[in-house]
N, C-alpha and C positions, 0 to 999 in steps of 0.2 A: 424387712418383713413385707408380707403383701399385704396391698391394700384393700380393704373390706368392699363391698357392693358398693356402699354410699361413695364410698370415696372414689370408686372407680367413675361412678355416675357426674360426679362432679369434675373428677378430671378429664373424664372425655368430654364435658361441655366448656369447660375452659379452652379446650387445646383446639374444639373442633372436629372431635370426632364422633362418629356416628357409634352406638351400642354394639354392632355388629363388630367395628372394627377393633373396639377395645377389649369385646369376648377374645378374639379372634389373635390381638395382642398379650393378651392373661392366658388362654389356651399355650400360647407357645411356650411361654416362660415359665410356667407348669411343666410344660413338656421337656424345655431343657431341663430344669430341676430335676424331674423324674430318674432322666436320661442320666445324670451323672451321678445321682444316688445309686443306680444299678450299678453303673460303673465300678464307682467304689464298693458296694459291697461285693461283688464278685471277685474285684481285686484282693480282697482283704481276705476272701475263703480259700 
């Protein structure tokens, strides 16, 4: 599952990352998600 605002806010301060880099990191993985949802449903029509 993805993790929620808090959580993101507390792991980018554990690991050392800046807000930007962890939008920037959830954007992608959003983005592959997206990407292979389409995939699949286009496969399946």
């Amino acid at each position: 599952m993805l993790a929620g605002p808090g959580e993101l806010c507390a792991g980018s301060a554990l690991s050392g990352w800046s807000t930007d880099e962890a939008a920037d990191a959830t954007a992608e993985l959003t983005d592959t998600a997206v990407g292979m949802t389409v995939r699949r449903l286009m496969n399946w029509s």
